[in-house]
N, C-alpha and C positions, 0 to 999 in steps of 0.2 A: 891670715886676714886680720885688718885690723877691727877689736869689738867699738862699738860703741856703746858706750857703759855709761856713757855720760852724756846725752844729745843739749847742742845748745837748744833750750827749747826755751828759754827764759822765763826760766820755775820763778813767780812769782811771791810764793808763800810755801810752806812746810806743810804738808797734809795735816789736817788737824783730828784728831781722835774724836770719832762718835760720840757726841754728845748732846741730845736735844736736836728738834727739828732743822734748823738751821744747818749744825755740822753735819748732819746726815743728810740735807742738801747741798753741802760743799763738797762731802764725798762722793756722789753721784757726780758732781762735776770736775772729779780732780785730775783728769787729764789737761782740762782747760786750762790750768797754771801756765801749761808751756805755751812760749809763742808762737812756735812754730807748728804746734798741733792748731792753736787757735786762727792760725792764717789758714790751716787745711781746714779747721772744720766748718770756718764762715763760708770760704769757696764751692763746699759740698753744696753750705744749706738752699746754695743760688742754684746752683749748678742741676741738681740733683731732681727741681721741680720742673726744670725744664725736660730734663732726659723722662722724668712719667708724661712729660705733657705729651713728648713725643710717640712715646711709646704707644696710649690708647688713641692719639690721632692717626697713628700709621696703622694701627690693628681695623680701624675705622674705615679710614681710606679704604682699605683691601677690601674689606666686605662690603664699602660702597660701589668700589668696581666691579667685584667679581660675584658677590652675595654666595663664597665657596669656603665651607667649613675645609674644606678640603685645603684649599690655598692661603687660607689662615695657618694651618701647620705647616705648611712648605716654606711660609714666608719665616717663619718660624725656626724650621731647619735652616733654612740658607742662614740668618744671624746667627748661629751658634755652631755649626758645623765647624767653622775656621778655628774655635776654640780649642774642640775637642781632638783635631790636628795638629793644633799650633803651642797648646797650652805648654806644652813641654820644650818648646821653645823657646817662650816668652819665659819662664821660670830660667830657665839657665842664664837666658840676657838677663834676669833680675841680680842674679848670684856675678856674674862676670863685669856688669856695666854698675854704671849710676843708675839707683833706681831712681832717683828726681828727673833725671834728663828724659829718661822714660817716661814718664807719667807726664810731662810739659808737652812732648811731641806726642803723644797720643790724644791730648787733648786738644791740640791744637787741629791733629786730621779729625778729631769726630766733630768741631767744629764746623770745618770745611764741608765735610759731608751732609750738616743739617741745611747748612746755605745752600748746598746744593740742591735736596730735597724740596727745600722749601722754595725755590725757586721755581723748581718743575710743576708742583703742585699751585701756586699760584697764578700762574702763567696756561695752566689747563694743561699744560703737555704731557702730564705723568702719567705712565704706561704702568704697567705689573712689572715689567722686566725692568724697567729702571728701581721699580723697589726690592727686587729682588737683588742686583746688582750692587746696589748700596746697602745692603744689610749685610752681604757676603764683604765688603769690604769693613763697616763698622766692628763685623765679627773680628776679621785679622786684626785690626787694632784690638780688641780687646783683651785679641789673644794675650798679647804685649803689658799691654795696661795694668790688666788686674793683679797677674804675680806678683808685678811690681809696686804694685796700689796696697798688695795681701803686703807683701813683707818690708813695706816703709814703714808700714804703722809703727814697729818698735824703734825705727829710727830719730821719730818726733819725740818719743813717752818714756821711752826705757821699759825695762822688762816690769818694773814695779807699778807702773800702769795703764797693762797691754789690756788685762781685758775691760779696764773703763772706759779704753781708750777704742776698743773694736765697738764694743755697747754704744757709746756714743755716737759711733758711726753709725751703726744700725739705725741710732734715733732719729739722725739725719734724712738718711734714705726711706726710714720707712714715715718720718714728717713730710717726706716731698711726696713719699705715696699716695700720702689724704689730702694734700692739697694740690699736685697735678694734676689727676685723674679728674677732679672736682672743676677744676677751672678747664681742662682741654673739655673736658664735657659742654662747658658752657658756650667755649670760643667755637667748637668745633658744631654746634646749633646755633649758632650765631654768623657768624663770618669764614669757617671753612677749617680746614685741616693745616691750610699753609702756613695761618700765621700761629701755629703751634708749634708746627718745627725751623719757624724764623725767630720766634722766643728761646726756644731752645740752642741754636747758632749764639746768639747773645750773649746768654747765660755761661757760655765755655769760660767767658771775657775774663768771669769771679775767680774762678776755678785756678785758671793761668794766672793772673796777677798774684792768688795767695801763692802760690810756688815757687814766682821768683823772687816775693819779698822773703822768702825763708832765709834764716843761716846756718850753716848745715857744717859738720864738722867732715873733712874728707872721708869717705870710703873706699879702700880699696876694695877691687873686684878679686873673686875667691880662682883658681883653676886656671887662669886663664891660658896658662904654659901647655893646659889637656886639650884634646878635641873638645868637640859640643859634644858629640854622642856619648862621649865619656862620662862628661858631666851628669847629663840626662840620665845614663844607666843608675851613676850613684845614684840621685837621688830616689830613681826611683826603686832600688836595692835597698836602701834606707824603710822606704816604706813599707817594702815587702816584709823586712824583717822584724818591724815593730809591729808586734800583733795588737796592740791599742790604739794607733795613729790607723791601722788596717781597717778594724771592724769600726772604727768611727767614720771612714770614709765609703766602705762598702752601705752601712746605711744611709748615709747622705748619697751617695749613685742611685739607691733605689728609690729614694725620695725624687731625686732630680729626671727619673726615668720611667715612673710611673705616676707621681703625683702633681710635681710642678708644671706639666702642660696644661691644670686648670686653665691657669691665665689666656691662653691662646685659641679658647676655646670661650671665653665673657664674652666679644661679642656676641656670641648663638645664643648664649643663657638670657643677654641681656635684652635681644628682638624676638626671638621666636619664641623663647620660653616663657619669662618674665613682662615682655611687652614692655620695657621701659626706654628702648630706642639709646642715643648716644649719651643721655644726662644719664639715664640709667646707668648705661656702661662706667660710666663715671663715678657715679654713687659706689657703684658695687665694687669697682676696683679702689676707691677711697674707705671702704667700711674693712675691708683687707687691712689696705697702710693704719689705719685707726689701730685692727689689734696689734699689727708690729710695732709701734710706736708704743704702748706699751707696753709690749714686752720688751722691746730697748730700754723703757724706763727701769723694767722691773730687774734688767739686767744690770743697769748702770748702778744701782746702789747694791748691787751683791760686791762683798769685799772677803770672800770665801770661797776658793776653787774648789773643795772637797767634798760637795758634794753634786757635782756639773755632770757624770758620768748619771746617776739616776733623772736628771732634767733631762737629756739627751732622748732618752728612751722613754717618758713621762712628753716631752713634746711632741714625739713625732706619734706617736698614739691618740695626740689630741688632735694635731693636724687630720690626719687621716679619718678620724670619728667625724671631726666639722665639717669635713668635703663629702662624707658620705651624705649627711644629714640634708647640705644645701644641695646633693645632685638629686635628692625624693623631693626638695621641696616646690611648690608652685606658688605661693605666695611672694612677690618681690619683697614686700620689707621684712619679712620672717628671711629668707634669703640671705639679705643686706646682714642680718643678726648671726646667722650662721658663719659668715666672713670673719668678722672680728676674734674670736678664738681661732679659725684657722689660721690667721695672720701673726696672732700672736704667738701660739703655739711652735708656727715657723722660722719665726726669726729667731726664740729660745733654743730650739736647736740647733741653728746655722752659730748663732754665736757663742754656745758652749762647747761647739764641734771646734770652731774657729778658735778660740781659747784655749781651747785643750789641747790641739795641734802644736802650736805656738811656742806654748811652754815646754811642748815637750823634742823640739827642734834645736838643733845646733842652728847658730846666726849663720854658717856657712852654708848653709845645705837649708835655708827656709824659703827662698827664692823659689825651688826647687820641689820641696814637699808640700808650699801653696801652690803653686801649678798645677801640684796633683790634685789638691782638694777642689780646687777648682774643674779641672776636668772631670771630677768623679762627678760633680753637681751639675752644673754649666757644662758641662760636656757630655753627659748624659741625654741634656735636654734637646739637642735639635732631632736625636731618636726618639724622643717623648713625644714631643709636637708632631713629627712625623706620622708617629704610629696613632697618635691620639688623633691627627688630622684624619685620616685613614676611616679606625673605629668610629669614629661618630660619623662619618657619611653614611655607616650599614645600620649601624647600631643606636646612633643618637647621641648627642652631648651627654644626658645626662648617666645612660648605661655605662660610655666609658670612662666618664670620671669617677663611678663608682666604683668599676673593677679595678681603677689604679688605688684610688684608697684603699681598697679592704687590702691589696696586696702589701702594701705599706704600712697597714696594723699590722700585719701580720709581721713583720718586718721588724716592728718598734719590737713584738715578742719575743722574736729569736737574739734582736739586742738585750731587751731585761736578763733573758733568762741566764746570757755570759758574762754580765755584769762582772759579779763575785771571783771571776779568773779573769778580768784584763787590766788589772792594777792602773785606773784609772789617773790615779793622783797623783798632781805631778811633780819631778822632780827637779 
């Protein structure tokens, strides 16, 4: 296969050595030299505020129709399920095809799918089974999307600035966290849920156009002379046999499987609990994005991978602690305050996990062992929402978000305590 060791990205300037406020504001930005990362990360910052707008308008919608913690997690499952069937498909089309082609046509169906929602929703005709139906399709794309979304990154930046270059993304996504959440709260009290996911239809427009202004140096595709299943087994033989890319994945599955279904679950927090109604739900999933935002910050100027295996296990211990704290709490703005460390805490992990992976993947076989990482997280989750749907119908919102954290401190623990034998650092 051929590397890319060199991506046209149109390096602007030479990173400059830490020196004073300033260079250590450039360093935080120095993925941005390249152009081609720079057309991907204007496209996210558009893109990205629409996908939360939708996101808490459609969690909205459902509990407008159905008022069922129950069918909050179902709706839940149906979106993620095709993931965690697909995701190892979608990683091998990442290693065999174009991953740019991929990512333009994925973008392009979840596109079509917001028009469509938004459609139905405007026009009054939207049923639960059409929501259902279109989340199980957004899921199959995503299945596609992401592996190949995971392993372009080093196609735009090169290896030398993967993980400013993942951080930054993070800042992206979790900048659209505090302000879509924030603004669908207001539209969705205002004028309705539809023109949240007609915003979001829009917003694809940014996304698409940065893709095909890029210039991209050719990639050949790796295996393609194997079956798929061949493929597939490597990569995930590969993972099996690295006991560090392992236990970094095994704790983000527990995260994505016990802890991550909070989300699916702020509606209930946000009316029955909290009493803050849909602005609420918006506050509270914006005081989240607030603390991933900076912890992307706090990511983006780390220029030191050696010590990302102790944050790994130092984040998910904070997550876990935050989500305990805000499932005892009754106060909304002590609540709102509890988010922030968990948000950030979150994203510190997902992007040291994701860093560390990275670095420590052949260019051949990363299509492939992001698929996995993804499944272990994102494909964990439509059994999290599930199950967590389930539990709080018997037990209540706040019981089972408690019993998923404490399982996930406990979790962070059995990661410290291996630290010391999984030679972390990469090579």
């Amino acid at each position: 296969m051929k590397q890319v060791s060199s991506p046209d990205s149109g390096v602007d300037e030479a990173p400059a050595a830490p020196h004073g406020m300033l260079s250590k504001f450039k360093m935080a930005l120095r993925a941005l030299r390249r152009r081609n990362y720079r057309l991907f990360f204007a496209g996210q910052l558009v893109s990205l505020v629409g996908t939360w707008m939708q996101n808490i308008a459609q969690s909205w919608l459902v509990y407008r129709l159905t008022g069922s913690s129950f069918l909050l997690g179902s709706i839940g499952f149906a979106s993620q399920i095709p993931i965690f069937l697909l995701a190892f498909v979608g990683g091998t089309a990442a290693d065999r095809y174009s991953r740019h082609r991929i990512i333009v046509a994925s973008q392009a169906a979840s596109m079509i799918l917001a028009f469509i929602l938004s459609i139905l929703t405007l026009t009054e005709t939207v049923r639960i089974w059409h929501i259902f139906v279109l989340s199980v399709l957004l899921g199959i794309v995503s299945a596609f999307d992401m592996p190949a979304r995971q392993a372009f990154v080093i196609e735009l930046v090169g290896k030398e600035d993967l993980m400013n270059a993942i951080a930054l993304n993070s800042s992206v996504f979790n900048g659209a966290r505090v302000l879509g959440p924030s603004v669908a709260g207001i539209l969705i009290a205002g004028i309705g849920e539809g023109w949240c996911f007609f915003a979001n239809g829009i917003s694809y427009i940014a996304v698409i156009a940065g893709l095909l202004l890029m210039r991209l140096e050719p990639r050949e595709g790796t295996a393609r002379n194997r079956s798929a299943l061949s493929n597939v087994l490597e990569g995930f033989q590969f993972v099996r046999r690295t006991i560090p890319i392992r236990a970094l994945l095994l704790l983000l599955g527990l995260v994505g499987l016990f802890a991550m279904p909070y989300s699916v679950l702020m509606p209930v927090f946000a009316d029955k609990i909290l009493h803050g109604g849909p602005k609420g739900l918006g506050i509270l999933m914006g005081a989240t994005g607030l603390g991933a935002l900076t912890g992307s910050v706090f990511m983006a100027a780390k220029t030191d991978t050696r010590d990302l295996g102790k944050i790994v296990a130092y984040a998910c211990a904070g997550f876990a602690s935050s989500l305990i704290l805000f499932s005892v709490s009754r106060h909304f703005w002590l609540s709102v305050l509890f988010l922030v460390p968990a948000g950030f805490s979150l994203m510190v992990q997902m992007a040291s996990t994701n860093t560390l992976i990275q670095i420590m993947v052949p260019d051949d076989l990363r299509g492939r062992v992001m698929s996995t990482h993804i499944w272990m997280f994102l494909g964990m989750a439509p059994f999290g929402s599930f199950l967590a749907g389930a539990i709080a119908a018997h037990l209540g919102a706040p019981a089972t978000l408690w019993i998923g954290a404490t399982l996930c401190l406990a979790g962070a623990g059995w990661f410290a305590s291996r630290l010391s034998g999984l030679q972390l650092s990469p090579r």
